[in-house]
N, C-alpha and C positions, 0 to 999 in steps of 0.2 A: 403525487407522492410527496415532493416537497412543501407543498400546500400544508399536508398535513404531519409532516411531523416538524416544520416549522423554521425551515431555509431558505424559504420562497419569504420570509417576512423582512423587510430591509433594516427593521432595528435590530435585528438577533444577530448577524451576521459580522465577527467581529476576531480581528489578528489580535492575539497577544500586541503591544507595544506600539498598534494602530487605530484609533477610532474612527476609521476610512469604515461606512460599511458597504455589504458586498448583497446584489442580488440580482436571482437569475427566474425565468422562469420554463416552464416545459411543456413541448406540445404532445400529440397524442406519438405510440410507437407503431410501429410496422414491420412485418415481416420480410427476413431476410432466410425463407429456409426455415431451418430449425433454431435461428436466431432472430430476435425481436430489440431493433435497434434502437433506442432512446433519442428523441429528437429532441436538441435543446434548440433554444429559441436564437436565429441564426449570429445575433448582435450581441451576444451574448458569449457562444461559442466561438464566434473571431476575435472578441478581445481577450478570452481565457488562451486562448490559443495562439496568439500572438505574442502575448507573456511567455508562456511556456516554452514556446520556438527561440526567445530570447535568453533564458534561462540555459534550456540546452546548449545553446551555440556559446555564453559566454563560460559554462561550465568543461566545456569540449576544448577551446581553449586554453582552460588551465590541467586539465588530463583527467577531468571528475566523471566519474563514470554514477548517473545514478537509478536506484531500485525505489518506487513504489511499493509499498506492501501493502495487500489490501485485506481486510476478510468480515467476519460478524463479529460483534463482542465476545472477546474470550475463547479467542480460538488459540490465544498462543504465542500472538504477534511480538508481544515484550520480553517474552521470556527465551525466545528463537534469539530475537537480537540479541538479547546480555549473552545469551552463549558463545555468539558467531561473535561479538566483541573481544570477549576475552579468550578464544582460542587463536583470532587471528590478530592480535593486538602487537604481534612482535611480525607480520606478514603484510601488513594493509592498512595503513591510516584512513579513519573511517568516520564520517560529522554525520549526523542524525538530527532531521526535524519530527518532533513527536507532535502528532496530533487529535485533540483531545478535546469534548466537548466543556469539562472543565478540567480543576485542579493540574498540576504537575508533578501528581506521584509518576508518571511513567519517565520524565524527564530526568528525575530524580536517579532512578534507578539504572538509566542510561551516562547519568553523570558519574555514578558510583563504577564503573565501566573505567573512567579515566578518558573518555572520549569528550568534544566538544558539541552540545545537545542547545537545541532554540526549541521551548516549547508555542505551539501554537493554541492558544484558545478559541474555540469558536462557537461557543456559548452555545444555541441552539440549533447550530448549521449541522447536518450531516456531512460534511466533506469539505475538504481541503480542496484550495482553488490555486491557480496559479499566480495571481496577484499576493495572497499571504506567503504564500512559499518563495514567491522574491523578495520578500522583505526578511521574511526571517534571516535566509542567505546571506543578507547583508551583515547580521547581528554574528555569523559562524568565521573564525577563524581557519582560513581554509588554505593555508601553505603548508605544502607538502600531502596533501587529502586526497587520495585517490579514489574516493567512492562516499556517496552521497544517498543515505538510508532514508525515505520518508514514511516514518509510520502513520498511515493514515488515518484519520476517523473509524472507528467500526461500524461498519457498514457494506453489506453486498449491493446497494442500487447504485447511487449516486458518484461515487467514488470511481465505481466501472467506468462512467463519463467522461471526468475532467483531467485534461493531460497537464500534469505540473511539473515538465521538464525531463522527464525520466528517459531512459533509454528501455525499460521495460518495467511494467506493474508486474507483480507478483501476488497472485494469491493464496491464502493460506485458508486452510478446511480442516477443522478436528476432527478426530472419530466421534466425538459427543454430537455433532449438530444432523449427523443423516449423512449417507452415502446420496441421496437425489439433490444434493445443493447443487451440483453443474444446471440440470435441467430444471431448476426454480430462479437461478439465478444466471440466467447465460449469458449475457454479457459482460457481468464482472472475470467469467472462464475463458469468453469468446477474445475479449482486449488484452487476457493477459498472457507471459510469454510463457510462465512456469506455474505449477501447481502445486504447494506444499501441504502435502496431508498432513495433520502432527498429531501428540498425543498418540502416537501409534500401541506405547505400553498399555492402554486402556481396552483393546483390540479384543482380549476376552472377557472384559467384562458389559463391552456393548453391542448392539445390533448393528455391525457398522460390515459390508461388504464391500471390499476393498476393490475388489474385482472390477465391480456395477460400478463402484466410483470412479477409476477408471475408466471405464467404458464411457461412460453417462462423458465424462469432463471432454475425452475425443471427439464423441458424438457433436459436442459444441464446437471444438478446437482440437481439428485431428494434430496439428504441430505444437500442441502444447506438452511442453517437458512435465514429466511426475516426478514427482519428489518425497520419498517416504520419511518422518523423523521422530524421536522420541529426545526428550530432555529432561528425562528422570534417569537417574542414577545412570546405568554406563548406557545409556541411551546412543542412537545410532546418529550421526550427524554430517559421517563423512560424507555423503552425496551432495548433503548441502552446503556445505564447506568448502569443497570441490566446484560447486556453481559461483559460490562467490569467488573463489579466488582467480577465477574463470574471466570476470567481470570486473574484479580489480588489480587486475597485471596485462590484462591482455587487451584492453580497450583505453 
């Protein structure tokens, strides 16, 4: 998979404000059940993950509690955050790395927030790794920050994979992409701790069973929390509100 859409190439691979490049590559998956585990290659996985473990430990630390977001392009992921920004903005100091194959229109919007935003570019990489995400870190002023946002890359494969310091990934699923994305994409469902369905106001105007989706996302990860929200007009947010603030007081 990364072969082909073009991660696996070591010149593409590239942080905003680093020309360090980064490459990984992957071997075949296997059955776990009803889940099919991504084996990355193991020298690979030890040094992303030894980043990571560092990142967490130095963020634990200073009292940073952070969320992975993950999902497919345009499920929502941007528009979730400016909400939870500026309703919790007088509740939770909150730093955000956006990441983004190009441009920093998302960071933009994140800095229109009033929040402290590092964009990450990663040209042709699908996914953020834990080496650019320490670096960014560096770049974020982070006294007083009790919680640490990573909008990831869109993508459901690759991103499922790579731990980049977080205390839980979080994925997001619209009603526009198919109530069957748990069971197409199970391990981005299987590694994460919550499930944010959104766009929920669209609900009658598409073929989206909320129920099956439900079921389908258990069926991969019976302990995974649901999370229903809309962020048109008086749209519904307090569950999700509720989990962050869950995650930025209490840890």
């Amino acid at each position: 998979m990364c072969d082909e859409c073009g991660c696996g190439n070591p010149d593409t691979t590239k942080t905003a404000g680093d020309n360090a490049a980064s490459h990984h590559e992957h071997k075949h998956t296997h059955d776990h059940g009803d889940v099919k585990i991504l084996e990355l290659g193991a020298d690979v996985r030890a040094r992303n993950d030894a980043i990571a473990a560092g990142t967490r430990n130095l963020l634990k630390k200073r009292g940073i509690t952070v969320i992975n977001l993950i999902s497919s392009p345009g499920s929502g992921k941007t528009t979730l955050l400016e909400k939870t920004l500026v309703a919790l903005k007088d509740e939770i100091k909150i730093a955000v790395v956006e990441g983004d194959q190009q441009t920093d229109r998302d960071a933009e919007r994140i800095r229109a927030c009033g929040v402290p935003v590092v964009q990450i570019n990663t040209i042709s990489s699908c996914h953020l790794d834990a080496h650019q995400v320490a670096h960014a870190i560096e770049d974020l002023p982070l006294d007083g920050v009790k919680m640490l946002v990573i909008e990831n890359v869109g993508n459901l494969v690759c991103p499922a994979s790579f731990d980049l310091g977080e205390a839980m990934k979080v994925v997001l699923l619209s009603v526009t992409e198919g109530d069957d994305k748990p069971l197409k994409y199970p391990l981005a469902f299987h590694n994460a701790g919550a499930m944010v369905i959104t766009k929920t106001d669209l609900l009658p105007h598409v073929d989206f069973d909320v129920k099956k989706c439900r079921s389908f996302a258990k069926r991969v990860n019976p302990a995974l929390k649901i999370i229903e929200t809309s962020c048109r007009g008086a749209g519904d947010l307090s569950q999700w509100l509720d989990f962050v603030r869950g995650f930025g007081t209490d840890k």
